[in-house]
DRENDREN-867331 format. One record per atom (N, C-alpha, C, O): x, y, z; atom name; residue in three letters; residue number from 0. Coordinates in steps of 0.1 Angstrom, whole numbers. Layout:
<recs>
c1,c2,c3,at,aa,i
X,Y,Z,CA,ALA,NUM
...
</recs>
This chain:
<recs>
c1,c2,c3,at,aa,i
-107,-76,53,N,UNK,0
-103,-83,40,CA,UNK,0
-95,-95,44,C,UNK,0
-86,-96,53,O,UNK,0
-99,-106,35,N,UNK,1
-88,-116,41,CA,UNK,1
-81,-120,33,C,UNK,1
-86,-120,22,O,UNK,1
-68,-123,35,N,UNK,2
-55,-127,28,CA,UNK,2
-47,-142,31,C,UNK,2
-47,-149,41,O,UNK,2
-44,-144,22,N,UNK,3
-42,-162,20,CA,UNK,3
-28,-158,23,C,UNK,3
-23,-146,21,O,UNK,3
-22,-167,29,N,UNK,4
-8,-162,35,CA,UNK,4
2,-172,27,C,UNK,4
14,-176,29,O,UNK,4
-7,-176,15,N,UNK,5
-1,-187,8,CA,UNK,5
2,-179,-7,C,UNK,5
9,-183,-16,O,UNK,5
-5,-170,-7,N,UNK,6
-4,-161,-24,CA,UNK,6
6,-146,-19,C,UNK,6
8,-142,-8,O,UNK,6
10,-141,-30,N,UNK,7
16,-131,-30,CA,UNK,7
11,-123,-38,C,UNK,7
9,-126,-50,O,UNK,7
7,-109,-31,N,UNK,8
-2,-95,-31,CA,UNK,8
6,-92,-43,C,UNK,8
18,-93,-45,O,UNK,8
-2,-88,-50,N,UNK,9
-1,-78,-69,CA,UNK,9
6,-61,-61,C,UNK,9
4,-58,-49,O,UNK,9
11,-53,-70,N,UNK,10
12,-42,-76,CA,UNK,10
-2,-36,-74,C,UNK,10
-5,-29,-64,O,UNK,10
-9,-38,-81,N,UNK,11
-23,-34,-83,CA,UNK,11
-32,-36,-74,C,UNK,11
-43,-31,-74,O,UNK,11
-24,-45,-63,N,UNK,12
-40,-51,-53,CA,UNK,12
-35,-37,-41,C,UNK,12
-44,-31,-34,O,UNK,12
-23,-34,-40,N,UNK,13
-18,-27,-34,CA,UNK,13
-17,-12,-32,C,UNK,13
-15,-5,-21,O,UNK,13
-18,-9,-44,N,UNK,14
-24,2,-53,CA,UNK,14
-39,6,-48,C,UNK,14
-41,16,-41,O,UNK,14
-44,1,-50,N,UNK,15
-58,-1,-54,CA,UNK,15
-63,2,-33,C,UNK,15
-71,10,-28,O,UNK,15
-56,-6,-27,N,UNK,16
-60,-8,-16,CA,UNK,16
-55,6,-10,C,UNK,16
-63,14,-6,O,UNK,16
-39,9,-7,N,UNK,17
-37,23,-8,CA,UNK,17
-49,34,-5,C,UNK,17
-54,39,5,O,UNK,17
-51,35,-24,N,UNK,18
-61,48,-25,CA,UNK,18
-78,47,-21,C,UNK,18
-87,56,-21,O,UNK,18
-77,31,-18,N,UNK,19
-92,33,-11,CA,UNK,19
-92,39,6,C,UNK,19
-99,48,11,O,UNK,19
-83,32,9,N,UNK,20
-80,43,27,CA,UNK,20
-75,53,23,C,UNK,20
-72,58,34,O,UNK,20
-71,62,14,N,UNK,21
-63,76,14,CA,UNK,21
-76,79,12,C,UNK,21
-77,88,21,O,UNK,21
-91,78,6,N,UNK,22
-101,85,-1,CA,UNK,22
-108,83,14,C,UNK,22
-112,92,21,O,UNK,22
-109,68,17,N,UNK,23
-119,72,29,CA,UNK,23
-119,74,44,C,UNK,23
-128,75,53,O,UNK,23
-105,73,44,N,UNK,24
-103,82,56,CA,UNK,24
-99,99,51,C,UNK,24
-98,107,60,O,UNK,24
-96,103,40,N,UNK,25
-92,116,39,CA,UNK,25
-80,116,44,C,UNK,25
-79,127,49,O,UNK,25
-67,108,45,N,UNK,26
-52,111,45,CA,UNK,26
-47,113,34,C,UNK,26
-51,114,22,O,UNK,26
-29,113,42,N,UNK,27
-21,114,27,CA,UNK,27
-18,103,32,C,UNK,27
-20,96,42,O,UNK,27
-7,101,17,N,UNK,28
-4,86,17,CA,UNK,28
7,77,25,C,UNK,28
11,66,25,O,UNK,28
11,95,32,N,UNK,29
20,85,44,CA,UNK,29
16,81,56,C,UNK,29
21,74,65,O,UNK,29
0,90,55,N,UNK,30
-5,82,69,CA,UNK,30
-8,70,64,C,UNK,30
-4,60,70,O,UNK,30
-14,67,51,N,UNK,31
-17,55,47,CA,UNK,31
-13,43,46,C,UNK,31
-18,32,47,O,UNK,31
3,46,44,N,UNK,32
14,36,43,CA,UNK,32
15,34,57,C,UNK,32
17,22,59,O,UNK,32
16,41,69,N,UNK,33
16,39,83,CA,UNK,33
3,33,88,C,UNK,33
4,24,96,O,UNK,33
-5,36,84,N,UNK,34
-15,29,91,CA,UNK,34
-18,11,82,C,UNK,34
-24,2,88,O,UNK,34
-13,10,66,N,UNK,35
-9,0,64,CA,UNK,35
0,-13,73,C,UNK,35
-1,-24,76,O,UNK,35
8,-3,76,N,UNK,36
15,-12,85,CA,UNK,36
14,-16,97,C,UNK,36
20,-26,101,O,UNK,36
3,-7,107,N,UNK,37
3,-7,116,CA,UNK,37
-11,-26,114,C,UNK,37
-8,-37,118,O,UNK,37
-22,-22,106,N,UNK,38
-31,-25,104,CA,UNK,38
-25,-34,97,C,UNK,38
-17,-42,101,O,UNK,38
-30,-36,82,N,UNK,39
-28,-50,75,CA,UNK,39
-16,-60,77,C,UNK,39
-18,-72,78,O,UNK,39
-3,-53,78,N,UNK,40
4,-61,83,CA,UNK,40
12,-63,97,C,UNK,40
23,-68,99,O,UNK,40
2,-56,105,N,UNK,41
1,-56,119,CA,UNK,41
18,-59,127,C,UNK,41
23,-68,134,O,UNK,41
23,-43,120,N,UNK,42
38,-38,126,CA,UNK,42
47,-46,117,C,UNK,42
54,-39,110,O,UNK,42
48,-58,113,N,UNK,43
57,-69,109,CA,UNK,43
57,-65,90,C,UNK,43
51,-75,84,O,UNK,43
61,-57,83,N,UNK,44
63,-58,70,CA,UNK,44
63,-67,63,C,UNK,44
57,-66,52,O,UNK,44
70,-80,68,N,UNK,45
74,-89,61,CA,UNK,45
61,-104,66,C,UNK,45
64,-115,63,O,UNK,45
52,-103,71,N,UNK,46
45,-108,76,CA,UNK,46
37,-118,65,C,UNK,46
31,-128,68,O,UNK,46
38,-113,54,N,UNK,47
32,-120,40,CA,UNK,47
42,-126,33,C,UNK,47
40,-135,24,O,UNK,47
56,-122,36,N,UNK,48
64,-129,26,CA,UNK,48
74,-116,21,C,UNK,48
70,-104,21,O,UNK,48
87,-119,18,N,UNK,49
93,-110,12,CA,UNK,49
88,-103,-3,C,UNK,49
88,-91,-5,O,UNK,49
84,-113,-12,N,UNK,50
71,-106,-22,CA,UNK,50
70,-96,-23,C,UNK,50
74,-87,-30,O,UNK,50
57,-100,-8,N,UNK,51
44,-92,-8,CA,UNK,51
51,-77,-3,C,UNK,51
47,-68,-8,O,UNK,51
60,-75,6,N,UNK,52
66,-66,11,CA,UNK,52
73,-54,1,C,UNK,52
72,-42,1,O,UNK,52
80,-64,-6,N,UNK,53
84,-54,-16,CA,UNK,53
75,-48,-31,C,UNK,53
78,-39,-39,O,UNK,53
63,-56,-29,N,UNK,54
51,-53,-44,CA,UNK,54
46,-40,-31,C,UNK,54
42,-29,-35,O,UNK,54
47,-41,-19,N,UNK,55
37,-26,-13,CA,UNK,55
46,-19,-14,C,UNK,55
41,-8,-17,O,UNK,55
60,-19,-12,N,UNK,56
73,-6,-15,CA,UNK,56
67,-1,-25,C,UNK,56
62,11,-26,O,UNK,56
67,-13,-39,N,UNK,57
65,-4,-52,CA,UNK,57
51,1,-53,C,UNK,57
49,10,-61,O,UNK,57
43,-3,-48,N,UNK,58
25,5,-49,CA,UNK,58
28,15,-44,C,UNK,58
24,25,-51,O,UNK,58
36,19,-31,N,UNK,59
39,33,-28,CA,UNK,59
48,40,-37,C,UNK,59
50,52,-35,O,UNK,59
50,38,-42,N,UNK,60
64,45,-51,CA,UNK,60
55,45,-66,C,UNK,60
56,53,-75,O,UNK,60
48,38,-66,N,UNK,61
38,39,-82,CA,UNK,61
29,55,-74,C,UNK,61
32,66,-78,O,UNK,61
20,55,-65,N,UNK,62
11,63,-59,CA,UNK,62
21,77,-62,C,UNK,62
19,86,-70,O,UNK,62
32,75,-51,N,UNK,63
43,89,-52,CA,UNK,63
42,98,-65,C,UNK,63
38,109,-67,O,UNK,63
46,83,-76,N,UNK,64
51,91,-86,CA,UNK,64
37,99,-96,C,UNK,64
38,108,-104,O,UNK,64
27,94,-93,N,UNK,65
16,95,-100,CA,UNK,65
13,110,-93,C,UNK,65
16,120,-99,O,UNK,65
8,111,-78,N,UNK,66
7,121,-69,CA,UNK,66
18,134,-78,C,UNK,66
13,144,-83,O,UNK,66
28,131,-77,N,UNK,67
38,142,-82,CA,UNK,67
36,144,-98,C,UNK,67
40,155,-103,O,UNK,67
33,136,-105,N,UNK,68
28,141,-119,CA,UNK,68
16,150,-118,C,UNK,68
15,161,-124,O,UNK,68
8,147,-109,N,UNK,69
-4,154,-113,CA,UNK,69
-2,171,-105,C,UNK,69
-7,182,-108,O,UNK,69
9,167,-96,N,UNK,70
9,184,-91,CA,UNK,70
18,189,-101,C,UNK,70
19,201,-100,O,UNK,70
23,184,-109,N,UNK,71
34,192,-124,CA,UNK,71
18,202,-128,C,UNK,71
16,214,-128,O,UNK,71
9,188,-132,N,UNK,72
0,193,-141,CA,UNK,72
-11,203,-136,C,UNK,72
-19,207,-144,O,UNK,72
</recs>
């Protein structure tokens, strides 16, 4: 996937991207967020911009909270 290093990544793009490697590799979502890091922003967090770093904090923390709703239910 390629990324413009000139825009700053959505909530949703991050979201979205997340749950497509949690489904097709079959992890949870902290391998996902580790291999996020390892991979798209290749070790460096901040590699897109302070933004973009903090919209993937909150896609993980949207995922968490969603994950933990559904095990209530």
């Amino acid at each position: 996937m390629v990324v413009n290093h000139a825009s700053t990544l959505s909530v949703e793009y991050f979201i979205q991207y997340l749950e497509l490697v949690i489904k097709s590799r079959q992890i949870t979502l902290k391998e996902a967020e580790q291999y996020m890091r390892d991979q798209f922003f290749k070790g460096n967090p901040h590699l897109y911009g302070e933004s973009t770093a903090s919209r993937f904090k909150q896609a993980i923390k949207h995922i968490e909270k969603k994950e933990n709703e559904n095990e209530r239910n």
